[in-house]
Backbone as numpy.savetxt, mean C-alpha at the origin, in Angstrom:
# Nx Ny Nz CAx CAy CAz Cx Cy Cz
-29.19 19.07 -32.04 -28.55 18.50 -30.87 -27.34 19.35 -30.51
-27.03 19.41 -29.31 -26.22 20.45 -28.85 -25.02 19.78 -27.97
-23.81 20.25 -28.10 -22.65 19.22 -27.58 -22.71 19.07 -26.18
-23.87 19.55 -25.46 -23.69 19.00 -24.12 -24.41 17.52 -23.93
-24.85 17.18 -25.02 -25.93 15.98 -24.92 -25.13 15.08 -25.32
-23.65 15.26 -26.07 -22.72 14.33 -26.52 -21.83 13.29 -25.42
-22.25 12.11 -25.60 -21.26 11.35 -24.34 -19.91 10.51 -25.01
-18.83 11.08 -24.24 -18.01 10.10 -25.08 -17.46 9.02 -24.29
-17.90 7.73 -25.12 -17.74 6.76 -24.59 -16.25 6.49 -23.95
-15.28 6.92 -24.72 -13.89 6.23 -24.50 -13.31 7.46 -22.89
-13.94 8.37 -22.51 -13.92 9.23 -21.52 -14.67 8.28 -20.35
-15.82 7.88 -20.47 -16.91 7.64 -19.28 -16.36 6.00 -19.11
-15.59 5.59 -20.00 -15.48 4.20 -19.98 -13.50 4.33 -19.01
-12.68 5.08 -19.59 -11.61 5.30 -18.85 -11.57 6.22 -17.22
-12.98 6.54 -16.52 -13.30 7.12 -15.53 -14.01 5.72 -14.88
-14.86 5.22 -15.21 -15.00 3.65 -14.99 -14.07 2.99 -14.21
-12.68 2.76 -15.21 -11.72 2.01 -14.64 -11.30 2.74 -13.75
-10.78 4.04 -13.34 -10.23 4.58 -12.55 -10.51 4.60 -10.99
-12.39 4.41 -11.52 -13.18 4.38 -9.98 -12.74 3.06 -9.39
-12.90 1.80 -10.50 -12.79 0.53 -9.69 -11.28 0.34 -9.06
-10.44 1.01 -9.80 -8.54 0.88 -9.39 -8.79 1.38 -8.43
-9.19 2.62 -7.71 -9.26 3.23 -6.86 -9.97 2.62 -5.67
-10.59 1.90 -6.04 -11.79 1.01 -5.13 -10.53 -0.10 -4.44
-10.19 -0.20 -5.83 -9.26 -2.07 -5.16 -7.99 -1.30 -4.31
-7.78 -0.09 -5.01 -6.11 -0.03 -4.24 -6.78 0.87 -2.62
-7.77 1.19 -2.57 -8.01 1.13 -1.06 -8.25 -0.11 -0.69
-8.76 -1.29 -0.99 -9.30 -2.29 -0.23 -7.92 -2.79 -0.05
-7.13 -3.06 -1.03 -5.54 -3.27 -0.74 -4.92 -2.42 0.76
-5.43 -1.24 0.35 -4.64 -0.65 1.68 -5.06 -0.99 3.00
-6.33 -1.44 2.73 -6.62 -1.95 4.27 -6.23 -3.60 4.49
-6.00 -3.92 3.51 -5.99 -5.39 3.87 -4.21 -5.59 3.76
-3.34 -5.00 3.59 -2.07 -5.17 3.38 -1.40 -3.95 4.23
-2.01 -3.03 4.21 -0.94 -1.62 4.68 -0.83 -1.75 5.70
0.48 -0.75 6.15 0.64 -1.11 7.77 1.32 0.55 8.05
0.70 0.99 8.82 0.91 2.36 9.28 2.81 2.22 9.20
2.94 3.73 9.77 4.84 3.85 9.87 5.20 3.57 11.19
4.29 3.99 12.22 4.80 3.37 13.78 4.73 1.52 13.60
3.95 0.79 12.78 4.11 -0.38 13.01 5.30 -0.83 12.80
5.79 0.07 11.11 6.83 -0.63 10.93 8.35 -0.22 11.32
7.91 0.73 12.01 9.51 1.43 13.23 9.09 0.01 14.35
8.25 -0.22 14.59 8.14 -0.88 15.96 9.02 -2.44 15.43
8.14 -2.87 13.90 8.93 -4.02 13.58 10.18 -4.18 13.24
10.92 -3.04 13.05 12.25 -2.56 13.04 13.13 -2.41 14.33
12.38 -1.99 14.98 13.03 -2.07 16.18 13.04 -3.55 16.68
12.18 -4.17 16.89 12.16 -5.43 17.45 13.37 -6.53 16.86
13.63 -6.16 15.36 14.08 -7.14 14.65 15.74 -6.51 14.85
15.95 -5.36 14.95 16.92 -4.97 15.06 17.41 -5.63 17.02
16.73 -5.34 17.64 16.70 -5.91 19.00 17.19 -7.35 18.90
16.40 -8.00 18.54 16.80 -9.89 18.26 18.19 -9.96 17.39
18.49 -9.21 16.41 19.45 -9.35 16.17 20.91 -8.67 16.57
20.65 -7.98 17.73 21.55 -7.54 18.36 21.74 -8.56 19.92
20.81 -9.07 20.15 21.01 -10.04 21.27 21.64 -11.60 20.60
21.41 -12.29 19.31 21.88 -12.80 18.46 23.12 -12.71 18.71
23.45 -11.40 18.06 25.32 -10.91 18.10 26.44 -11.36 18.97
25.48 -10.58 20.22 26.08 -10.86 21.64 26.53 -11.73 22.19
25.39 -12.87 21.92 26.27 -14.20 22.35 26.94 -15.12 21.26
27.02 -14.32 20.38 27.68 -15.10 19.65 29.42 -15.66 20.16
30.17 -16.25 19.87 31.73 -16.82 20.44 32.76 -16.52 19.21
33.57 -15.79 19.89 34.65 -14.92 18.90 35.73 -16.04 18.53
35.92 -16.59 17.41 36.60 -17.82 16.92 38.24 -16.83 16.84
């Protein structure tokens, strides 16, 4: 028998996990991620509301 016929389990079994992590942390990314223009846009908006907030606020 010749060492290319050798499988090592603790190799094919830690490539295993890697595929499925890799599987979930894309399905994560689609189901949670949010591009960088979204979150400039939600930045801006929130920064907006809280600058109109400010404004009317009454100087004690």
């Amino acid at each position: 028998m010749t060492d290319n016929n050798v499988i090592k389990f603790g190799k094919a079994k830690k490539a295993l996990q890697r595929i499925r992590k890799d599987k979930q942390a894309e399905a994560n990314r689609i189901k949670f991620g949010r591009t960088k223009a979204q979150k400039q846009r939600d930045t801006s908006i929130r920064d907006k509301r809280n600058k109109s907030i400010d404004d009317h606020k009454r100087e004690t």
